[in-house]
N, C-alpha and C positions, 0 to 999 in steps of 0.2 A: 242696447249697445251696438254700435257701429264697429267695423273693422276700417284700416286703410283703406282708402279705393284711387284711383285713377279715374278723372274724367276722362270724355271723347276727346277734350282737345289736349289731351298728355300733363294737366296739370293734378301733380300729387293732391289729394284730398288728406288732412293728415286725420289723425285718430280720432274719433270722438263719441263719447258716451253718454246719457240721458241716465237723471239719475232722478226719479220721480217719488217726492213725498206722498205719504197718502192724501187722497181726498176728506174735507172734513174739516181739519186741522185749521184750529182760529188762527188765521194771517196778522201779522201785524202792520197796521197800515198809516201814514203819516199823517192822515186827516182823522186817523181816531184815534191814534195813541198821545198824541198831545195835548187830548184835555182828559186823559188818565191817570193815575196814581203811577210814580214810580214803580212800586212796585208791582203792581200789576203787570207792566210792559215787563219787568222782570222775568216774571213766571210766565207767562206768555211766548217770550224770547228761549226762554228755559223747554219748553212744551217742543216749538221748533228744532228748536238745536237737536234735541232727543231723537224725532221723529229722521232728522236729517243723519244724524249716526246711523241710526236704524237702517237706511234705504243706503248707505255710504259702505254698511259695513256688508249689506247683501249686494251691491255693485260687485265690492272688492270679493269675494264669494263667486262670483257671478264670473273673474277675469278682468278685472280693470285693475291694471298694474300700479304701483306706487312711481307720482311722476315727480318728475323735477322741477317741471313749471307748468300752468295749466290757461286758458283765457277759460271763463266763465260767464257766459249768460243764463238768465231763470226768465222763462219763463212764467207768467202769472193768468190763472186761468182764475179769471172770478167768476161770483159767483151771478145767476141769471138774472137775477133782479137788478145789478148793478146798471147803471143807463152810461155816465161817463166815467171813463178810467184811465187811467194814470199810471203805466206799470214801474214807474220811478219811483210810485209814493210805497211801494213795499219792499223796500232797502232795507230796512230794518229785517224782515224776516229773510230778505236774500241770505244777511251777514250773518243770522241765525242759522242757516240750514247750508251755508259751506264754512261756518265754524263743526257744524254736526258733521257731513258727510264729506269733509275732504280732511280736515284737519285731525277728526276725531277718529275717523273712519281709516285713516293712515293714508290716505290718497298722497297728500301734500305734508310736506313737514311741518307747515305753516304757512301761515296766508296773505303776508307781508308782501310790500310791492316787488321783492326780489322773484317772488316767486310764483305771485298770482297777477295775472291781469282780469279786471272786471271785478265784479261782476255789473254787468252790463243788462238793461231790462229789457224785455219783449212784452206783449200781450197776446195771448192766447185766446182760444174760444172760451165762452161761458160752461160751464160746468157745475153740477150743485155740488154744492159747499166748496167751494173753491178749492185750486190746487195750485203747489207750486212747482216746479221740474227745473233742478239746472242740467245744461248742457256744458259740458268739462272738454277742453281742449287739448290737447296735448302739443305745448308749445316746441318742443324739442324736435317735435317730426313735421314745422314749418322752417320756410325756405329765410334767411334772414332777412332778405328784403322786403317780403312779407309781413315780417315779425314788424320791422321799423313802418308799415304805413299801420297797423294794427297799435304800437303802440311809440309817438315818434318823438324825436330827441328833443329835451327842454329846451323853451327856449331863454335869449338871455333875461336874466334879471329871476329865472322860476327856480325857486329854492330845493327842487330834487335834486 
């Protein structure tokens, strides 16, 4: 977990927190969940979400306050064998693991666009058995003009 900080050149850093699933944990990925049994991805998504309470509800334990809006990216560390990657194609377990550790975990009231922006993918190093980490923003303590190039006004014709 990070605190506020200041950079050199006086611009506020706002909050932000790392909130790391264990390592291990079957990801759910778009190029392998598609020719699987519903329900499979089910329990799988199920497996996630749990693991993501889990590290959500030792964050909040930890000091990471209940926020009012959050920007979210996850990191995706796969695993070593992996040659090309994609860290868009594990959206599925993003949505898994900040339904676990923000929703469930009481971070967030819920994850709807009033109140979550992202989650937004990275790729990370290789690690065995792959891992996933989000990074939780605290939208409240960025600058509004900020907020609008992060996330910016519809345009015409877009049904938000």
């Amino acid at each position: 977990m990070t605190a506020p900080e200041t950079e050199p050149s006086g611009i506020h850093r706002p909050r932000s927190w790392r909130i790391e699933l264990p390592p291990g944990i079957d990801l759910l990925n778009e190029n392998r969940t598609r020719r699987m049994h519903w329900r499979q991805v089910r329990e799988m998504a199920a497996v996630v979400r749990q693991a993501g309470a889990i590290a959500g509800h030792n964050a909040r334990q930890a000091g990471v306050p209940q926020l009012r809006a959050a920007h979210v990216y996850y990191i995706v560390h796969p695993g070593p064998r992996a040659v090309r990657r994609d860290p868009g194609n594990w959206m599925q377990s993003a949505k898994a693991a900040v339904d676990g550790a923000l929703v469930d975990a009481g971070i967030l009231a819920d994850d709807d666009s009033t109140r979550l922006l992202g989650p937004d993918p990275r790729l990370g190093t290789p690690v065995k058995g792959s891992q996933l980490v989000l990074v939780v923003t605290d939208l409240d303590q960025i600058h509004p003009d900020h907020l609008a190039l992060l996330n910016p006004p519809a345009l015409p014709g877009d049904p938000r």
